[in-house]
N, C-alpha and C positions, 0 to 999 in steps of 0.2 A: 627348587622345582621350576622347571621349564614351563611358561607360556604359551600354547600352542599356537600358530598362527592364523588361525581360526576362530580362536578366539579374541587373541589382543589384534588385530588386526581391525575388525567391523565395532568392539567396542572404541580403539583411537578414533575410529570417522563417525560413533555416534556422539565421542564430546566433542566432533566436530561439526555437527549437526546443531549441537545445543548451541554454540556458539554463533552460528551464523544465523541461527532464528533471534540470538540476543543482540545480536549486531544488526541487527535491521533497524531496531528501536534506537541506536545508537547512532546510526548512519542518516536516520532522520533528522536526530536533534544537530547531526553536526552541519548537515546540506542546510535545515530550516532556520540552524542561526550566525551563516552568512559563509561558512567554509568554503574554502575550493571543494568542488565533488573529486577533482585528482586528488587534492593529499587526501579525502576522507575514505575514496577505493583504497588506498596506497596503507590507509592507517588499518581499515578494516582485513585487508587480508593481512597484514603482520598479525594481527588479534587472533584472528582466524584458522590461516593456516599457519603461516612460516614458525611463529612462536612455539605452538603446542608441537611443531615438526622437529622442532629445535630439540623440544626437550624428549621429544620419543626416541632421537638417535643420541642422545646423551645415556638416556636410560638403558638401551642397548650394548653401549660400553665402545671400548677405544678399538677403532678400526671397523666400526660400522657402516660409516661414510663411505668406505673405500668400495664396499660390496655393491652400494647404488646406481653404478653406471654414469655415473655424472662425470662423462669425461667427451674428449673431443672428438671429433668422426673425419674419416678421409674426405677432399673433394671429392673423392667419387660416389660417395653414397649422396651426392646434395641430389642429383637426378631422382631417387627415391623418394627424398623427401617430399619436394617440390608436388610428382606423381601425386604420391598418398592426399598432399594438400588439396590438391583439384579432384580428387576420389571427393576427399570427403566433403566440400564444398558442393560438388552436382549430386552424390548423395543427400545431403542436405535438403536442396532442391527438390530432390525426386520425394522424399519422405514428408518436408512442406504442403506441395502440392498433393498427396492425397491426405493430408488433413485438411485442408483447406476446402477440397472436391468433396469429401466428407463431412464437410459441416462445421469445421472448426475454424479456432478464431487467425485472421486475415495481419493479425499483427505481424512483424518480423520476429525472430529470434530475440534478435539484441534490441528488443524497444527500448529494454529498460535503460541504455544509453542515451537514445534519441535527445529526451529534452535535454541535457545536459550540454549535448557536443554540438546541437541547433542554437544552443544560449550562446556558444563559443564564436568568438568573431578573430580573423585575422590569423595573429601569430600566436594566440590562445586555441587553434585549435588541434595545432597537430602533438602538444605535448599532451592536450587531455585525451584523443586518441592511444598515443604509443600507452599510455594510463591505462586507457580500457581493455586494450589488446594486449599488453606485454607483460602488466603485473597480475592478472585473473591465469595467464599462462603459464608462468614460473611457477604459483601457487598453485594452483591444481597438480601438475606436472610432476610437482615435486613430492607432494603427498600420493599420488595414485598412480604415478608409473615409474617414479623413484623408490618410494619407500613402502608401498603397496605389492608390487610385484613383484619387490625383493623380498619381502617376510613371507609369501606362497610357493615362491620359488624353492627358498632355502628349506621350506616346513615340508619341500616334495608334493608338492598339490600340482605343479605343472604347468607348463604355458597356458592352453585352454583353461581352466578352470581359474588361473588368477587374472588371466584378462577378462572375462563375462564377469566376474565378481566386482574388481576394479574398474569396470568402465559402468557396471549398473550404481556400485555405491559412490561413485562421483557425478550420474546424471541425477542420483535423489540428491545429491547437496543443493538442486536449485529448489527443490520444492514446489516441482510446476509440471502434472502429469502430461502436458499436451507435448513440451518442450523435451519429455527423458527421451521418448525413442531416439530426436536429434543428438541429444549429449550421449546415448549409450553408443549410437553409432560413432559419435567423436572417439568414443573413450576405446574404441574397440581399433580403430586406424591409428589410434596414437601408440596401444598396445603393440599390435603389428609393425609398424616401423621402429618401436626399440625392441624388439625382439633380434628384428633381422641385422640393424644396425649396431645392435648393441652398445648403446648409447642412448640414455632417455633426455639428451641436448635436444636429438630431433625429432623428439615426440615437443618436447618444447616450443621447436620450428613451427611444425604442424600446428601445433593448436595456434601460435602467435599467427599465423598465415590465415586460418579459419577467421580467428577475432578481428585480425583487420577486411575482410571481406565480409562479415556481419555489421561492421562501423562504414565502408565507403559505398559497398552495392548492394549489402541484401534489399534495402528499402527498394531498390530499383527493380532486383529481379522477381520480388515479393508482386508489385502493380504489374508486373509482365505475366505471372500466371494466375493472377486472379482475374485477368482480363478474359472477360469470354473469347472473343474476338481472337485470344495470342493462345488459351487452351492447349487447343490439340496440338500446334509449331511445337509450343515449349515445351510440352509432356514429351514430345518425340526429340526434338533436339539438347535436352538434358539426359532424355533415355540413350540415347545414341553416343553421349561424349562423354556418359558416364562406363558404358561397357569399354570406348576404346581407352580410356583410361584406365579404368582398371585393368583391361588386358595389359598395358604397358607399363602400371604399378608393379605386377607378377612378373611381369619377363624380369624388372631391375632387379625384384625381390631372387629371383634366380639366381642372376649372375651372382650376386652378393653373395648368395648363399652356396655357388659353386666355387666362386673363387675363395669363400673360407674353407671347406672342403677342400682345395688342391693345397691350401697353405696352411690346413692344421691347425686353424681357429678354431673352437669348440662350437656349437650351433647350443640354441636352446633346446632341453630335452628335459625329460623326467627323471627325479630324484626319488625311486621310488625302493622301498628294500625288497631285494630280492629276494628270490627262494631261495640260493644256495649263498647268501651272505654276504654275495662279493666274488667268489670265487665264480671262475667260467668251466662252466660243464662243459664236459666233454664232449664233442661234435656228433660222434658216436652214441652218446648215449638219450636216442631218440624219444621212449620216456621223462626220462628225468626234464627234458627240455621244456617238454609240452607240459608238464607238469609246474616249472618253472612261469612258462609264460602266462598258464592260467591263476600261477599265486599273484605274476605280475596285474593281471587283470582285475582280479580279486581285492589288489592291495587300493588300487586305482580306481574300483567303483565305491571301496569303504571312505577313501579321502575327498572323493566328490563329495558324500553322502554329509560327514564332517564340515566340507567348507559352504555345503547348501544348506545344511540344514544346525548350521552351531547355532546357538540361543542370541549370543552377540548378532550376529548376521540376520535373526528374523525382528530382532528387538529394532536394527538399523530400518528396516523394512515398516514393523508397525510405526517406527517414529514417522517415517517419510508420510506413508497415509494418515495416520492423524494430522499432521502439519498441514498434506492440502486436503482434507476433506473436514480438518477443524476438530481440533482437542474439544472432548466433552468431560 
């Protein structure tokens, strides 16, 4: 019997849940009795993700790996990347500052680096950097828009509906409701560029790009909008550099998408079962069509319905709010 992926999908990232609330208790004792905090990141997300990732595409069987996109991308798509990165950084930004103007907490993102990479002196601190930024990226990455978007894909749930899923159940892996809209928004741009690129290397890119700009500047841009004084400049000059960015995100996202369309690259699309099985109705037969398109409609509001509302997917959801509002 088949698996639905709706269901083993949100239950793999709830035992990935359980693990990274047990690995905090573990990360403690390794930081508090005398470890590098690098190899103890580096140990925790083997625990965490890579392992249990390990054995989810083993359990999938031979020639699973191949379906995940892990593969390499032309120079010309790095201009998209790159785009999306600064999207989602002055996004960032933009989403910061009205929690901030709203009353919330004035920390950065990535505090939780701070004392570590402040401890770091000299030629210790760029490999505990590339640490924070490049091994948190491969692991997310690879679980939520490797082997995440592959199992929603293949199950016919669709672009839309396995990106919002997989960018909400990787911003609850941190367990920090101030901090998800940031990470959903991550998870939503990292989506988007393996979509278009087809290759989740450069959702990779993106996220290691984000991480190192939460480790060298957010601290810096964080005291520039909380400054009364810099306020209204930086509201309006992150609003302004974030639309022309995104306008210039889209335009790449185009061309990509046109130049696969002139060379018969497939786009992403919906795997969804038809009304007539496969077979293409006839042109002419003006009924049948609409009738067609409404089963198609039909099929695609019940698969939504499935990936929002499977039992796995709400149990991922109550874990998240117990964790931060505290198990009773």
């Amino acid at each position: 019997m088949k698996v639905r992926a709706s269901f083993l999908s949100p239950l793999f990232v709830l035992i990935l849940y359980i693990l990274a609330l047990a690995s905090g208790l573990l990360q403690d004792k390794l930081i508090s009795g005398g470890n590098d905090p690098c190899l103890s990141v580096i140990i925790i997300s083997m625990l965490v993700y890579i392992i249990p990732a390990i054995i989810f595409c083993r359990l999938k069987g031979v020639g699973y790996s191949a379906k995940l996109n892990i593969k390499l991308f032309s120079p010309g798509k790095l201009g998209c990347v790159i785009m999306s990165s600064l999207v989602l950084i002055c996004g960032t930004v933009l989403i910061r500052s009205a929690q901030i103007y709203l009353g919330g907490t004035k920390e950065p993102v990535f505090s939780m680096f701070g004392e570590y990479l402040n401890a770091a002196q000299g030629a210790e601190f760029l490999p505990k950097a590339m640490a924070f930024a490049v091994v948190p990226a491969i692991c997310e990455e690879f679980v939520f828009r490797a082997i995440l978007l592959t199992e929603y894909n293949e199950g016919g749930f669709g672009a839309v509906t396995a990106s919002v899923i997989s960018s909400l159940l990787s911003a609850m892996m941190f367990f920090d409701l101030e901090k998800l809209p940031v990470f959903f928004f991550c998870g939503i741009i990292c989506c988007l560029v393996t979509y278009v690129t087809g290759s989740s290397l450069t959702a990779f890119i993106v996220h290691m790009l984000f991480g190192f700009y939460g480790i060298f500047a957010e601290k810096y841009v964080t005291r520039a909008i909380i400054n009364p004084s810099n306020r209204v400049i930086s509201l309006f000059t992150f609003s302004l550099l974030f639309l022309v960015l995104a306008f210039i995100m889209l335009s790449e996202f185009e061309h990509i998408l046109r130049k696969n369309g002139k060379s018969g690259v497939p786009t992403p699309s919906y795997r969804l079962k038809k009304a007539d099985d496969g077979e293409t109705p006839d042109v002419a037969a003006t009924e049948e069509e609409e009738e067609g398109t409404k089963k198609v409609i039909g099929d695609r509001t019940k698969m939504n319905i499935e990936a929002f509302f499977s039992p796995t997917f709400l149990l991922c959801i109550l874990f998240f709010a117990a964790a931060v509002f505290g198990f009773s």
